[in-house]
N, C-alpha and C positions, 0 to 999 in steps of 0.2 A: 742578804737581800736579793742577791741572783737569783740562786737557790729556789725562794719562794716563788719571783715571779717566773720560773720555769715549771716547777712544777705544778701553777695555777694554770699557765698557758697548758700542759701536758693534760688536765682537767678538763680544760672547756673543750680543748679537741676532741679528747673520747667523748666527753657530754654531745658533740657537734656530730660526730659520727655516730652516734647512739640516736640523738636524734633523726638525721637522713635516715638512717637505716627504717627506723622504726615508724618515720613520715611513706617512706618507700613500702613498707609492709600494709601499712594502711591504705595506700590508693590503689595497691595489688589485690588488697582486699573486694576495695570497694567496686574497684575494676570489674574483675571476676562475680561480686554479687550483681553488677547492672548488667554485664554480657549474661548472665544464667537467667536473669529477671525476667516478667513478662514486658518490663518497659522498654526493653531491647531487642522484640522480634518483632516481625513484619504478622502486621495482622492482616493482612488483606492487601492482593493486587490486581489494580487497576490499569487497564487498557486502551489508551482512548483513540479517536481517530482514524482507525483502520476501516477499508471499505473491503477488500477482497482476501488479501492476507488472514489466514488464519492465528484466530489467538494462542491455539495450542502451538501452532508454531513457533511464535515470538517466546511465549515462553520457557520453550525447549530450547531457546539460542539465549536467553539470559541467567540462565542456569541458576535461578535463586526460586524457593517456593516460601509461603506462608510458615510462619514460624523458624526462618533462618535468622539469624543474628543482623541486624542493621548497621553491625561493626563491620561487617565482612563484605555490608554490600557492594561497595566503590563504584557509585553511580557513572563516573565520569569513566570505568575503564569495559564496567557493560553497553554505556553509548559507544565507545568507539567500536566494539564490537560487533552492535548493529549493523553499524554506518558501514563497515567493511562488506558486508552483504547487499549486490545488485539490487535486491528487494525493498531498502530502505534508502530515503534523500535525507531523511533528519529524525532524531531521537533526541531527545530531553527524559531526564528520568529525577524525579523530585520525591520527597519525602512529605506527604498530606497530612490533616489531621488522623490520630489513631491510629499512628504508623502505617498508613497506608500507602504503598510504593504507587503513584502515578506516572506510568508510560508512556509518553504523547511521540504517536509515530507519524512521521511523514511519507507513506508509500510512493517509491515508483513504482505506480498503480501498475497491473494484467493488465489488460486490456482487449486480450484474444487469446488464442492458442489456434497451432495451425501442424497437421499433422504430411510428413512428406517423408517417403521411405521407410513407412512403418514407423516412425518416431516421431512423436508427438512434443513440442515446444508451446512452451510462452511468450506472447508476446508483450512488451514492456510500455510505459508512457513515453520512454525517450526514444522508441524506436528498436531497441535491443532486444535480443531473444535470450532464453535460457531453458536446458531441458526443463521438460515436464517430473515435477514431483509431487503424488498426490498431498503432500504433508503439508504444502503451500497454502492450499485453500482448503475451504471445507465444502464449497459446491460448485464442481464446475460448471452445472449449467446455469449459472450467473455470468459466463466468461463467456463472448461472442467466439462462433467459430469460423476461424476462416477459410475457404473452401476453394482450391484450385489458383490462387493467387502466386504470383512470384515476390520471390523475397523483398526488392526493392518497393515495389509496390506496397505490400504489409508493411513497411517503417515508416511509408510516407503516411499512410491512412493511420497509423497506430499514432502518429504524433498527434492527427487532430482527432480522435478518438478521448486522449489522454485530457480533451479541451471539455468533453461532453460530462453530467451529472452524473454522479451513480446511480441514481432511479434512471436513466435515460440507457447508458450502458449497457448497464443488467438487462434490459427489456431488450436489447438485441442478440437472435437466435444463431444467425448466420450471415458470412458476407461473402458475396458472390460478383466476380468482375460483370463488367455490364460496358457495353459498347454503344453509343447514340450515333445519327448523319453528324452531328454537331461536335461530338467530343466520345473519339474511342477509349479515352480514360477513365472511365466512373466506374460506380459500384452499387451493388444493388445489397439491402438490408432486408433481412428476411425477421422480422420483428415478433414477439410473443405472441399479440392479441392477433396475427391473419394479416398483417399492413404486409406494406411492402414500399420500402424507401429506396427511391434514386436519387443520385446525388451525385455532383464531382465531388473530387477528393476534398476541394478549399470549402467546396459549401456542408462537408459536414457536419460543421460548428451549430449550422441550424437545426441541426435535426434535435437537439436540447429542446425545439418546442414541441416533441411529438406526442407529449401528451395534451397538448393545447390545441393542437393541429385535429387530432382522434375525434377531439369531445365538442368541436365548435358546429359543424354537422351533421345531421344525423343520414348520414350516404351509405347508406349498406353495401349496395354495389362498388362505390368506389375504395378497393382496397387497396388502391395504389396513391404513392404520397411522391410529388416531383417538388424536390429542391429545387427553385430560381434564385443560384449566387446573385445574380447581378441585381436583385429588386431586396433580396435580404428576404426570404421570405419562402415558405412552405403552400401547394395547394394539392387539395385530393382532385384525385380525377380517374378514368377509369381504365384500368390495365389496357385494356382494346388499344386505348392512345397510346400510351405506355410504348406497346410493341411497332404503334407505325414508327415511332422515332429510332427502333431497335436498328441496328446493321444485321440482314440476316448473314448466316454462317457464309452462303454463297457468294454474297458481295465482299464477304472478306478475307474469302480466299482469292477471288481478284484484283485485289489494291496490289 
């Protein structure tokens, strides 16, 4: 009686192990037909988000293209990948309808570049600089340039810079120091369309209405635009003025 129930149990284990085996053979199977399938590659990638950053960029740092396997992607170890690069605050990367990879980026936006010793840099939303690589953007003249400025100065204006719109941004050409009787710290904004904005450094959150500010009169002459922090508010008026309030060069070589 031993006898049999050993060699029935001796049975069921080879049947047990014929089975795994042969369970194992079939999901290796199935495996390898869904990774070679078209149900397992990336049909299309998606961008979203980005104002100045280059997409060809981003995609050269997530190193996956159309038609790569969706097994291989490891979303969570391409985000941290980003995030390690000064040019991103947050990435998220999800799996859409029609396996479409969606990349939703957070920029710490450009916001200038500023050229000093023949070397041209960027400047950041938080303040920070990093050289200049064409491969970051696709136009620089969307990026304000700034002109003659000391470093400490450019981080403090780059912060409230990082406050303003991208339509708003983008439209400014150049920033150039600017000295008033009232206040030797300002800056003067040399704007797409001909303006020209002054403004301390705190007021120019305002300048986010310079396209409201442009189109409310029709002042050909006045192509100058004076930030009032203290009233919250923007008014045209006409360069002539502009320069009485300027400190000329000679009064400020004798303070």
């Amino acid at each position: 009686m031993e006898k049999l129930v050993k060699k029935s149990r001796k049975k069921l284990s080879k049947k047990g192990v014929l089975l795994l085996v042969s369970l194992f053979i079939v999901l290796t199977g199935c495996f390898t037909m869904y990774y070679m399938s078209d149900l397992a590659r990336i049909r299309s990638i998606k961008i979203i988000n980005t104002e100045f950053i280059s997409e060809n960029y981003i995609k050269s740092i997530l190193d996956f293209e159309v038609n790569d396997s969706l097994i291989t992607l490891f979303p969570s170890l391409k985000e941290k990948k980003l995030k390690e690069n000064k040019l991103f605050k947050d990435v998220k990367i999800q799996i859409g309808d029609n396996n479409c990879v969606i990349v939703d980026i957070k920029e710490n936006r450009i916001v200038g570049h500023f050229i000093s010793n023949g070397k041209t840099s960027f400047i950041l939303g938080d303040g920070s600089t990093i050289d200049f690589k064409a491969i970051y953007i696709d136009n620089l003249a969307l990026i304000p340039l700034f002109v003659d400025i000391d470093l400490d100065k450019i981080k403090m204006i780059a912060v409230e810079f990082n406050k303003l719109s991208f339509d708003t941004l983008s439209r400014i050409s150049e920033v150039h120091n600017l000295s008033f009787t009232y206040d030797n710290n300002m800056v003067k904004l040399v704007m797409d369309e001909g303006f020209y904005v002054c403004s301390s450094i705190k007021g120019l959150p305002y300048v986010d209405n310079y396209s409201e500010i442009i189109a409310y009169e029709d002042k050909g002459d006045n192509k100058c635009i004076l930030i009032i922090e203290e009233y919250s508010k923007a008014v045209r008026i006409n360069c002539s003025e502009i320069e009485s309030y300027m400190i000329k060069p000679e009064e400020d070589k004798g303070e």
